[in-house]
C-alpha positions in Angstrom: -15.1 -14.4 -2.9 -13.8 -17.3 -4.6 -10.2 -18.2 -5.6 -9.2 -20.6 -8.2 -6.4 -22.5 -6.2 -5.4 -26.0 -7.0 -2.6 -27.3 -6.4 0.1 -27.1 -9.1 -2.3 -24.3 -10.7 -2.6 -20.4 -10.1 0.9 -19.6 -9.5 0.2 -16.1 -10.5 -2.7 -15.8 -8.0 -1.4 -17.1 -5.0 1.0 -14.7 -5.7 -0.8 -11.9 -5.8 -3.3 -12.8 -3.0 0.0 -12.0 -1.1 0.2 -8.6 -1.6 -1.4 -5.2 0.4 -3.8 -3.3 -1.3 -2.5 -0.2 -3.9 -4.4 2.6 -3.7 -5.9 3.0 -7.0 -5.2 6.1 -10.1 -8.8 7.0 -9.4 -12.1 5.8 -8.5 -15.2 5.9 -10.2 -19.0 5.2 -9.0 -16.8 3.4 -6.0 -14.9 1.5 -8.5 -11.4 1.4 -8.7 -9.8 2.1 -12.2 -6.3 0.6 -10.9 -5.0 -2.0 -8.1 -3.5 -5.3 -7.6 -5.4 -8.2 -6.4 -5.9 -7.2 -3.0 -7.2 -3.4 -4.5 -10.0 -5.9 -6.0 -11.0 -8.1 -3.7 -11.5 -5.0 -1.1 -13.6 -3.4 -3.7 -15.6 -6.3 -3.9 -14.7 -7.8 -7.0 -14.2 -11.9 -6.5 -14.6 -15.2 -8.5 -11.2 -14.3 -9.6 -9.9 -17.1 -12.3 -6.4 -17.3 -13.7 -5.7 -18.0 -17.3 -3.2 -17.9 -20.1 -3.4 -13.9 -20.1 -4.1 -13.1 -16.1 -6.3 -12.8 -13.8 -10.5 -11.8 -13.8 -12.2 -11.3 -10.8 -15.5 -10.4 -11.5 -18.5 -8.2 -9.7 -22.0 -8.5 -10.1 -25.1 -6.6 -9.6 -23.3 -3.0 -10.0 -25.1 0.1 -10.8 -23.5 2.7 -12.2 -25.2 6.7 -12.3 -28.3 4.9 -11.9 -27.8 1.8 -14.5 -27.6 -1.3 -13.8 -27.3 -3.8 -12.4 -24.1 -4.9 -14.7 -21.2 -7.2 -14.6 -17.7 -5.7 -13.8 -14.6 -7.1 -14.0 -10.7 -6.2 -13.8 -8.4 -8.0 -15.7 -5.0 -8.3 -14.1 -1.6 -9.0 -16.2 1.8 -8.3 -15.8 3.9 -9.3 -12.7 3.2 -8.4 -10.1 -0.2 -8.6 -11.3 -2.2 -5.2 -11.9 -5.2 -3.9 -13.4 -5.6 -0.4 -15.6 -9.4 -0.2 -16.4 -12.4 -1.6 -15.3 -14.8 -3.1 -17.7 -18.8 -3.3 -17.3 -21.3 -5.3 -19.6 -24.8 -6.1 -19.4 -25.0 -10.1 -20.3 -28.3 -9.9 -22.2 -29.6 -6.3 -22.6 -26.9 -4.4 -25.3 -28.4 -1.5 -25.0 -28.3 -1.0 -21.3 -24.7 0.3 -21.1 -25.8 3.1 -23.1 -28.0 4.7 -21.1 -24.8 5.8 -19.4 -24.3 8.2 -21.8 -26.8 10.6 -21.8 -26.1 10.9 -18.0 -22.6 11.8 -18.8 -23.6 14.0 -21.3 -26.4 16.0 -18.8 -22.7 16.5 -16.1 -20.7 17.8 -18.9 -19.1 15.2 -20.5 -17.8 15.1 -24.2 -17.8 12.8 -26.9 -16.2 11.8 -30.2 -16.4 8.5 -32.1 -14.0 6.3 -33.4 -14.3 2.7 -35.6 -14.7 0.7 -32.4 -15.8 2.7 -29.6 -17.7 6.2 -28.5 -15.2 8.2 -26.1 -16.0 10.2 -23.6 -14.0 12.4 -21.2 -14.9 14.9 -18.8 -11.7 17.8 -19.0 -9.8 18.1 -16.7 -11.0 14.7 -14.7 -8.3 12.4 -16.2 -11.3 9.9 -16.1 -11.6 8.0 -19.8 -14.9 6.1 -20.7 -15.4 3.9 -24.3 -18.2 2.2 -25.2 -18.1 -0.4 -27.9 -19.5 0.5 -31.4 -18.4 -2.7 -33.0 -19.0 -5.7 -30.7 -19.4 -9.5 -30.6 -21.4 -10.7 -27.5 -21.8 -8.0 -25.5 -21.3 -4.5 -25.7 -18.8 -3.3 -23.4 -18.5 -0.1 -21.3 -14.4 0.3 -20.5 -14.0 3.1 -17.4 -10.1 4.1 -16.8 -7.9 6.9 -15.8 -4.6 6.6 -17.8 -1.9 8.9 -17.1 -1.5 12.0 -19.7 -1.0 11.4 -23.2 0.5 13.1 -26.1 -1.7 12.6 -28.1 -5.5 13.7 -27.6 -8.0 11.1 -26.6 -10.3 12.5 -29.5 
């Protein structure tokens, strides 16, 4: 685990490296879809950097339903500092993340497209998963569990 912390710099993290743990939404392949910093860290996310936005502390070497390994990470903003979603990329292989889908699919999981990203959901697990359609880089594989919507995910 490694904190950027110089002096002067990271106001926003030494902040929230002062903080308990929350207890997250929900939790998915043992990652947690909510927290604070210290939610995180416990979870074993780390190399956490502050910029201009917030906070990402980053987790390597995750498998998720099998896949992997990919890069996590949890971008915290706001204050106090707090993170809605959990996103997971593969830095060279595109197509990895996508193997996730058909495993989804197989437990019951449906799925819709829109311009940027396939959804899936899994009713009633309030449990939301996109996966880019239109990306630069890498192709991105979002997990989150926001709280009911009006209007339908799909």
């Amino acid at each position: 685990m490694a904190l950027l912390a110089l002096p002067g710099c990271g106001d926003r993290l030494s902040e929230a490296a002062k903080e308990a743990p929350v207890a997250p939404s929900a939790v998915f392949e043992g990652l947690p879809l909510s927290g604070n910093l210290a939610t995180a860290l416990a979870a074993g996310f780390g190399n956490c950097l502050e910029d201009t936005k917030g906070i990402r502390c980053r987790k390597e070497g995750v498998t998720l339903l099998g896949v992997g390994p990919i890069s996590a990470a949890v971008d915290l903003t706001g204050t106090p500092a707090r993170f809605d979603h959990v996103t997971l990329w593969h830095p060279a292989d595109q197509g990895l993340v996508l193997d996730v889908k058909p495993l989804l699919e197989r437990s019951g999981w449906r799925s819709c497209l829109t311009p940027d990203a396939e959804r899936l959901w899994h009713p009633p697990s309030p449990l939301r998963i996109a996966i880019d359609t239109n990306y630069w880089g890498s192709r991105r594989l979002v997990v989150s569990a926001p709280p009911p919507a009006a209007e339908p995910y799909c």
